[in-house]
C-alpha positions as CSV (number, residue, x, y, z in Angstrom):
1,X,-19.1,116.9,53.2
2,X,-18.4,117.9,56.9
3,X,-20.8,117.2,59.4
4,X,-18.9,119.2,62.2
5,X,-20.6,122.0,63.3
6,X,-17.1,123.9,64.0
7,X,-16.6,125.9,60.9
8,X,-12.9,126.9,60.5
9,X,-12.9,130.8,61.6
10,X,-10.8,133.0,63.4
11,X,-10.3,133.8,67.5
12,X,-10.0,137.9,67.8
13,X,-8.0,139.1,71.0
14,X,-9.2,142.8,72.1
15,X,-7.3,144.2,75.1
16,X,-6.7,147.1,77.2
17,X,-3.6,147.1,79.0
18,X,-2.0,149.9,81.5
19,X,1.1,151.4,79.8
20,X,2.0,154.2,82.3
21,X,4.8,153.3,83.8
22,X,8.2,151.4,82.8
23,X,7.0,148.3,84.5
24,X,3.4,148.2,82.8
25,X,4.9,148.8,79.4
26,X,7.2,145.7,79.6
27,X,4.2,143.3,80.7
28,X,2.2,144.7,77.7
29,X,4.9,144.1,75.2
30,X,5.5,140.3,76.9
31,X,1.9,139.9,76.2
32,X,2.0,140.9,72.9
33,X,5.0,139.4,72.3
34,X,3.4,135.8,73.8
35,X,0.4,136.6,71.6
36,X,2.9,136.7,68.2
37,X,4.7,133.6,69.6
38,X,1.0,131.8,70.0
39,X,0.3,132.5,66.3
40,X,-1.8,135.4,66.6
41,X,-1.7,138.3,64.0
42,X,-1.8,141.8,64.6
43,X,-4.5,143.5,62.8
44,X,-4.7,146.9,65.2
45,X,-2.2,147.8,68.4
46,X,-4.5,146.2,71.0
47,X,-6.5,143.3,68.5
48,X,-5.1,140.2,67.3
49,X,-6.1,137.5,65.6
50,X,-5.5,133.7,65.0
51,X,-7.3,131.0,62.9
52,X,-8.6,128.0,64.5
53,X,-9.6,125.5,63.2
54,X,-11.1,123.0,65.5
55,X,-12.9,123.1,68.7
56,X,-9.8,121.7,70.8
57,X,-7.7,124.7,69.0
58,X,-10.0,127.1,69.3
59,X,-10.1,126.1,73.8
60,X,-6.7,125.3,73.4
61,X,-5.7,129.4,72.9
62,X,-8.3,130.2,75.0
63,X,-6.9,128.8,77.3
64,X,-3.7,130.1,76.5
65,X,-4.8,133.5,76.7
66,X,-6.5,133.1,80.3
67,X,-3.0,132.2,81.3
68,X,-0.9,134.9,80.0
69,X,-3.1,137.9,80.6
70,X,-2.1,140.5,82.8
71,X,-2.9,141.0,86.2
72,X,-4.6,144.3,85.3
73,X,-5.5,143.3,81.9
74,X,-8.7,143.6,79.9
75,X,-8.8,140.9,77.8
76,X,-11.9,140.3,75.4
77,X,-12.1,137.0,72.7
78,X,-14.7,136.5,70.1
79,X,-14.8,134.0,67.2
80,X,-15.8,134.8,63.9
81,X,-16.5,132.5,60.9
82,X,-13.4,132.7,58.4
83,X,-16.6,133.7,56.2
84,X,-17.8,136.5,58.3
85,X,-13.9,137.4,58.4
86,X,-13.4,137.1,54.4
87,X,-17.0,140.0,54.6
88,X,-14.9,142.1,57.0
89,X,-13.8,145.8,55.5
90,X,-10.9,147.7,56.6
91,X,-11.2,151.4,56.0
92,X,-7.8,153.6,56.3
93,X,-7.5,157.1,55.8
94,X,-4.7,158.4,53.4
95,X,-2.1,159.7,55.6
96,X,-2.8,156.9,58.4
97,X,0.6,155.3,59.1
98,X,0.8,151.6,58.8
99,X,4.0,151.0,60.0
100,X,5.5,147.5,59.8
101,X,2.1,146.3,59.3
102,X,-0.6,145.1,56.5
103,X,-2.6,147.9,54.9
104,X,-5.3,145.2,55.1
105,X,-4.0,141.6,57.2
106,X,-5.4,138.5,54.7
107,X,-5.2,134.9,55.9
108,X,-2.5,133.2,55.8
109,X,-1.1,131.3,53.0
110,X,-1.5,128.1,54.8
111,X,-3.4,127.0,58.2
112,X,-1.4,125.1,60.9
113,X,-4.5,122.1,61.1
114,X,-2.0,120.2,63.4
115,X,-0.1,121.4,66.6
């Protein structure tokens, strides 16, 4: 039995970026990018997500994030239980186009539990 009280869950990245001109789109697609490159997932255009799980994971992209954020970025984290992220629901209308991406993002196969 664990005794932790961390339970192993999921660190969800909202943002709001500028994208108007040339320069702004570049730093929102390095940020992106950095966020793929961190682990994260992307569910939606502006929401990733990346399982944690430990305290010292969860601060350690935390702190990650602070760092890479854009000067005039909007930058919002929660963490959610991986069992209030197994309860999610993902709603898509029919002609919505997906893209490159999941019709509905699961977890991963297997969890880094060591970096």
């Amino acid at each position: 039995m664990n005794n932790s009280p961390f339970s192993m869950g999921w660190l969800l990245t909202m943002f709001d970026l500028p994208v108007v001109s040339d320069k702004e789109r570049k730093v929102a697609t390095k940020f992106r990018n950095d966020l793929l490159d961190d682990g994260f997932l992307m569910i939606q255009f502006s929401v990733y997500a990346r399982p944690c799980v430990s305290f010292d994971q969860l601060n350690k992209h935390i702190g990650s994030i602070r760092r890479i954020t854009p000067e005039a970025g909007n930058v919002r984290l929660i963490y959610i239980t991986d069992e209030q992220w197994a309860k999610s629901v993902t709603v898509i209308g029919p002609n919505y186009d997906h893209g490159k991406r999941a019709k509905d993002p699961k977890i991963p196969g297997q969890v880094e539990f060591w970096e």
